[in-house]
C-alpha positions in Angstrom: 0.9 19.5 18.5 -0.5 16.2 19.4 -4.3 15.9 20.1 -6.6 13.8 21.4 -10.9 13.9 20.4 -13.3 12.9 22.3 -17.0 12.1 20.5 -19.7 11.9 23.2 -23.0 13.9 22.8 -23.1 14.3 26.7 -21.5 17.7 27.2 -20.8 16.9 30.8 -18.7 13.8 29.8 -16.7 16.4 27.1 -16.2 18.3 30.2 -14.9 15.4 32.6 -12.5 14.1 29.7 -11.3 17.5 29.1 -10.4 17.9 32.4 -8.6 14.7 33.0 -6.6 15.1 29.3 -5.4 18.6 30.4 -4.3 17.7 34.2 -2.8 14.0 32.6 -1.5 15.6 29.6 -0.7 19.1 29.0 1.2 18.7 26.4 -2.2 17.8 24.2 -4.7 19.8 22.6 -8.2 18.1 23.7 -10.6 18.4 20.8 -14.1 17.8 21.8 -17.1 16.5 19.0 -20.8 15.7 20.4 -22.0 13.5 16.9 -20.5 11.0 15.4 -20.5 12.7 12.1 -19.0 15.9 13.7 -16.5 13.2 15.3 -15.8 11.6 11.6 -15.5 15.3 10.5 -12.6 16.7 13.0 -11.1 13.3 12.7 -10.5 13.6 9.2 -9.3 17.3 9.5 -7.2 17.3 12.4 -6.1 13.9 12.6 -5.5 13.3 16.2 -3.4 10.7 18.0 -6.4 9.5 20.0 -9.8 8.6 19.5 -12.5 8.4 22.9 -15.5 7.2 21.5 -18.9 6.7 23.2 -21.4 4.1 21.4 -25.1 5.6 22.6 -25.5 8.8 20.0 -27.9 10.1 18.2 -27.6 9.4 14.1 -24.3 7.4 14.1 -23.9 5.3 17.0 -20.3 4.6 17.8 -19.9 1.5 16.0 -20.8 3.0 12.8 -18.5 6.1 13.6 -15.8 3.2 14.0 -16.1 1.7 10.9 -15.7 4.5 8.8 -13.1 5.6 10.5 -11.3 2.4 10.3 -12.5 2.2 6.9 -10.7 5.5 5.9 -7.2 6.0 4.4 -6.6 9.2 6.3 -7.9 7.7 9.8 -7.7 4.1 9.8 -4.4 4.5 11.9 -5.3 6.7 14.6 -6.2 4.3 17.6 -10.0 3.8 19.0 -11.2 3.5 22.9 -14.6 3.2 23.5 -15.9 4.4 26.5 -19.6 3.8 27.6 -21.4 2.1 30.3 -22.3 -0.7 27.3 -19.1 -1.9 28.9 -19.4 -4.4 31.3 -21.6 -6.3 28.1 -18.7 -8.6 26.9 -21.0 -8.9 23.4 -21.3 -5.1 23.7 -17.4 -5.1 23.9 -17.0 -7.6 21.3 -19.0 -5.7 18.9 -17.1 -2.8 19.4 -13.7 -4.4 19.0 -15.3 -6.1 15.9 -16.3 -2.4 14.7 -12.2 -1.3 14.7 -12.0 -0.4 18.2 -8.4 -0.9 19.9 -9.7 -1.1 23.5 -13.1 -0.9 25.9 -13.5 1.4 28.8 -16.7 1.3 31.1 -18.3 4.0 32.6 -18.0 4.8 35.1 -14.4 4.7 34.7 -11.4 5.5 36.9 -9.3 8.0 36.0 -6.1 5.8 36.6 -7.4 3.0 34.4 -8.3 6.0 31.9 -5.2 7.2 31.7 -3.2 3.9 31.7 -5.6 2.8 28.7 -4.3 5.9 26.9 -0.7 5.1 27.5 -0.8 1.9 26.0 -2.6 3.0 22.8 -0.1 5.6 22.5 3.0 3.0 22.8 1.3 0.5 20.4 0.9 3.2 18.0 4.6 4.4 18.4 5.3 0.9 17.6 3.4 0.6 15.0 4.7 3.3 13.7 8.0 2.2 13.9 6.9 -1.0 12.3 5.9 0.7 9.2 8.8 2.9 9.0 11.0 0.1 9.3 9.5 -1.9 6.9 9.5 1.2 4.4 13.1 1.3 4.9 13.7 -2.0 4.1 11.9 -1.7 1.1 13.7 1.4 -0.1 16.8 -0.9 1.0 15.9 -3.4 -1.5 15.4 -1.0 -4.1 18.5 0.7 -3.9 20.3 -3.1 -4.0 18.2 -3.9 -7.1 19.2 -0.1 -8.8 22.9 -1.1 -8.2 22.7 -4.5 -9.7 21.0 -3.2 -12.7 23.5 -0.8 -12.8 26.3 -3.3 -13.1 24.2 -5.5 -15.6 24.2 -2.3 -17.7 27.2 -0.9 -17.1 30.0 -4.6 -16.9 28.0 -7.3 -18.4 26.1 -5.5 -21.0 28.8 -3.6 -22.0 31.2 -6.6 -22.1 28.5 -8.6 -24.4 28.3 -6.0 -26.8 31.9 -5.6 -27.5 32.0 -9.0 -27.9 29.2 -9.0 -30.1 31.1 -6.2 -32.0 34.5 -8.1 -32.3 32.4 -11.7 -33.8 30.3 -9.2 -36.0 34.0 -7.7 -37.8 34.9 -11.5 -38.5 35.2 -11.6 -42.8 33.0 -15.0 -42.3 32.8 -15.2 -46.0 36.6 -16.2 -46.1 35.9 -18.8 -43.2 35.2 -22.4 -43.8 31.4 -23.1 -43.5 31.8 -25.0 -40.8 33.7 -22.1 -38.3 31.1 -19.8 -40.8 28.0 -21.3 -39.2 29.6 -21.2 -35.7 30.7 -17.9 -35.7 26.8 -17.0 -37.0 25.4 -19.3 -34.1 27.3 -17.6 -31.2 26.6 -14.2 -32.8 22.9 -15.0 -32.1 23.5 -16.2 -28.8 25.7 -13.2 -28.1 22.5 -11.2 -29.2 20.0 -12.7 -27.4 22.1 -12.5 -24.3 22.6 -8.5 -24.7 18.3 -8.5 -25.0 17.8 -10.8 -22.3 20.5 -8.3 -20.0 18.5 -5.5 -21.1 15.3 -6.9 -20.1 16.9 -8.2 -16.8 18.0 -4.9 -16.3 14.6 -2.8 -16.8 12.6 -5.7 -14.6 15.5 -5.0 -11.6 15.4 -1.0 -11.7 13.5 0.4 -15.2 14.9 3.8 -15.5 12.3 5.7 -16.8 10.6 5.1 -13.3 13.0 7.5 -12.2 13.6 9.7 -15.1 9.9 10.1 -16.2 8.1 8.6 -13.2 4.8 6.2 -12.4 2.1 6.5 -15.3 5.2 6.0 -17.9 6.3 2.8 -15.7 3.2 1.4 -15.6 2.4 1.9 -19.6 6.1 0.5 -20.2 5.0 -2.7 -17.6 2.1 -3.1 -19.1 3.5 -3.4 -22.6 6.0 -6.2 -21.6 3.5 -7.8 -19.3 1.3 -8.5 -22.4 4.1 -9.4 -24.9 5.3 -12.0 -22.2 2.0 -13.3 -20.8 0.0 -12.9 -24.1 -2.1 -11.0 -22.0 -4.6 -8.5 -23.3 -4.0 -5.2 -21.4 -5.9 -2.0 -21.1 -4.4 1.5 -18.9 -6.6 4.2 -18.2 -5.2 7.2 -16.6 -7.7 9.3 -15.2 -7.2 13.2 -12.9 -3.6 11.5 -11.8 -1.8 14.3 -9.6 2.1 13.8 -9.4 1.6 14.2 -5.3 3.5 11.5 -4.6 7.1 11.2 -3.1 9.4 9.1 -5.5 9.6 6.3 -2.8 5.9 6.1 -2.8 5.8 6.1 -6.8 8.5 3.4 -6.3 6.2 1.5 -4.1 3.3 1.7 -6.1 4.7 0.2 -8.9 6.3 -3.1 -7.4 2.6 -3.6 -5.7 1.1 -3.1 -9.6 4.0 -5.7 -10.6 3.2 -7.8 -7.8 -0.4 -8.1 -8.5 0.4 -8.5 -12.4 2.9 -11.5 -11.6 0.0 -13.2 -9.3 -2.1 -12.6 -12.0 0.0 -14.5 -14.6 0.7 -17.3 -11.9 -3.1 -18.2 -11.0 -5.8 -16.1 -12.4 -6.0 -17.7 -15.7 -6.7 -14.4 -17.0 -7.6 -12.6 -21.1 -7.2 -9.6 -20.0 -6.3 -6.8 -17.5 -7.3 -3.8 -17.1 -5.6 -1.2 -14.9 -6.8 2.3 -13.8 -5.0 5.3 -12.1 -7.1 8.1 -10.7 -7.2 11.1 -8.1 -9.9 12.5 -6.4 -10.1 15.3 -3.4 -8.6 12.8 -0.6 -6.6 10.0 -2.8 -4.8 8.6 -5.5 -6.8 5.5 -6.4 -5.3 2.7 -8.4 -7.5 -0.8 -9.9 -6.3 -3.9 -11.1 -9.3 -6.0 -12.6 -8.9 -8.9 -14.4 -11.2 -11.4 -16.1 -9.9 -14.7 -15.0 -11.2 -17.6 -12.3 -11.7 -15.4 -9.3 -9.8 -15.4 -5.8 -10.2 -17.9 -3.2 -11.6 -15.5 -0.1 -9.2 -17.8 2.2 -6.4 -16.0 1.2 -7.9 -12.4 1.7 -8.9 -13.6 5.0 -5.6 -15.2 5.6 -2.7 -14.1 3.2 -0.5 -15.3 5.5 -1.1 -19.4 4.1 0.5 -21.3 2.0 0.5 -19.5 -1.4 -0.8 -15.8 0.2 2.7 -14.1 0.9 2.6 -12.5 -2.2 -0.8 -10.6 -1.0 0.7 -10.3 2.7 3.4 -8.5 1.3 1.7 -6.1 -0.1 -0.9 -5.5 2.2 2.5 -4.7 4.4 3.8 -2.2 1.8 0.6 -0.5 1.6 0.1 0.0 5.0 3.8 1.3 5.7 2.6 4.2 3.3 -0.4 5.1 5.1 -2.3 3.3 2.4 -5.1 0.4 2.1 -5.2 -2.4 -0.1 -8.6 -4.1 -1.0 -9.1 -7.4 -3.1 -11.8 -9.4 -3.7 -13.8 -11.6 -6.3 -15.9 -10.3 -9.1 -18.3 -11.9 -11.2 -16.2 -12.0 -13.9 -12.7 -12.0 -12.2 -10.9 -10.5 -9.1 -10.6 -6.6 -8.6 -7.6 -5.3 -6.2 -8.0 -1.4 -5.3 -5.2 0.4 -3.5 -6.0 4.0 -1.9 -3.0 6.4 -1.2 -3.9 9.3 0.6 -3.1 12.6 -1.3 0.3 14.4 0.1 -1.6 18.3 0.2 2.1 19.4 0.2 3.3 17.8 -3.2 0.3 18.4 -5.1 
């Protein structure tokens, strides 16, 4: 059932907005909170569709409340209106909208404009919605494409280059002219390094063992090539992992890892990465520290520029799983931090 909470410490406020949600909306259960840590609290649990937030409370005020649920994996999607009589402030509104809000409402407010602010949070987060389920599909789109391509490298091309390795390799080249000797020898190890250079085409496209054995196994095996390539010192730690993810999610997970190891390569300037998997009560965790020059802050601020679209992209694919993404400069390198949220039902 969908809900809607309301966090006001005036009860007679609670009272009004549960009257106008039931007589607007009877097809939503109107959950009430009077704190803004009782508000952060139901949030979290029951997840609603709506936020009404008021910004005078005792301990956290409504901006604060805002933050941190804008800052949180499990509520950072659910859409925010403040409602006070701070309204008709425009810094008072700015603040809020600064704070996560999605919209302002003064007190006293008109029912009409109440309800009409409602609708359109609910229709922009139906959109967005859509947005992210659309841009999951795509993804998944892409992977399939790449899983059939590396299934022809393996099964035509490969195939065909290892037969005709075979049929070179049965050539008596001892009772061939040196000359036809020595090519025969040369396009052997061209024929050779082709097959290895399919193969590795092949496991960059579509590696089976993420499919067959899943992400931590991926990973190690990325890791592994990404320092043999990159002459890249590498380090995996693998902490209380829970398999709680969906294979699409897994899947996702580890073209954001391979994303963040190829900028890495590109532009850091990096010795080493290190790369950490973990799970605590609400989410799977996953790091990606390296030691190199840093990242400019203009492209966290703005990964759409020239030379961001690598981190837009996957602030995109995190987001369309219900995710956040997090990156920013150490003093000895850059750290990126992606929070999933843990599926209760797969765990």
């Amino acid at each position: 059932m969908r809900k809607i909470l309301a966090v006001d410490d005036n009860l007679i406020n609670l009272e009004l907005l549960a009257h106008i949600i039931r007589k607007h909306y009877p097809d939503f259960l109107f959950v009430a909170a009077q704190s803004g840590e009782e508000g952060i609290e139901k949030a979290t649990k029951e997840l609603p569709d709506l936020v009404l937030l008021d910004i005078m409370m005792p301990g956290l005020d409504g901006y604060e409340t805002c933050r941190i649920l804008k800052d949180n994996v499990k509520t950072k999607q659910i859409p925010i209106i403040m409602v006070s009589a701070l309204g008709h402030d425009s810094s008072e509104r700015s603040k809020g909208l600064n704070a996560g809000a999605d919209s302002f409402l003064s007190k006293p407010y008109d029912q009409a404009e109440l309800s009409a602010q409602i609708n359109v949070a609910m229709r922009i987060k139906e959109y967005q919605e859509r947005l992210r389920k659309m841009n999951s599909e795509l993804t998944l789109v892409e992977e399939r494409e790449r899983r059939r391509v590396a299934e022809n490298l393996h099964d035509s091309l490969g195939q065909t280059l290892s037969l005709a390795f075979m049929n070179l390799s049965s050539i008596d080249v001892q009772s061939c002219s040196p000359q036809i000797k020595k090519t025969i020898e040369f396009t052997s190890s061209l024929l050779n390094k082709a097959i290895q250079e399919s193969r590795t085409l092949t496991y960059d496209l579509s590696p089976p063992i993420l499919y067959e054995l899943g992400l931590i196994p991926a990973v190690s095996w990325k890791l592994e090539q990404f320092e043999k390539n990159c002459q890249i010192k590498t380090s995996f730690k693998v902490g209380d992992y829970k398999n709680g993810q969906t294979k699409e999610n897994e899947i996702f997970l580890y073209r954001i890892i391979g994303e963040l190891l190829t900028n890495i390569h590109k532009h850091a300037r990096a010795s080493e990465v290190k790369v950490s998997v973990d799970t605590n009560d609400e989410a799977h965790v996953i790091l990606v520290e390296d030691n190199g020059v840093g990242i400019d802050p203009a492209k966290i601020k703005a990964p759409n520029l020239e030379g961001g679209f690598g981190l837009l992209s996957i602030y995109e694919r995190v987001d369309s799983i219900n995710g956040s993404f997090k990156i920013h400069p150490t003093g000895k390198g850059t750290r990126a931090k992606i929070i999933l949220p843990v599926n209760k039902q797969c765990d």
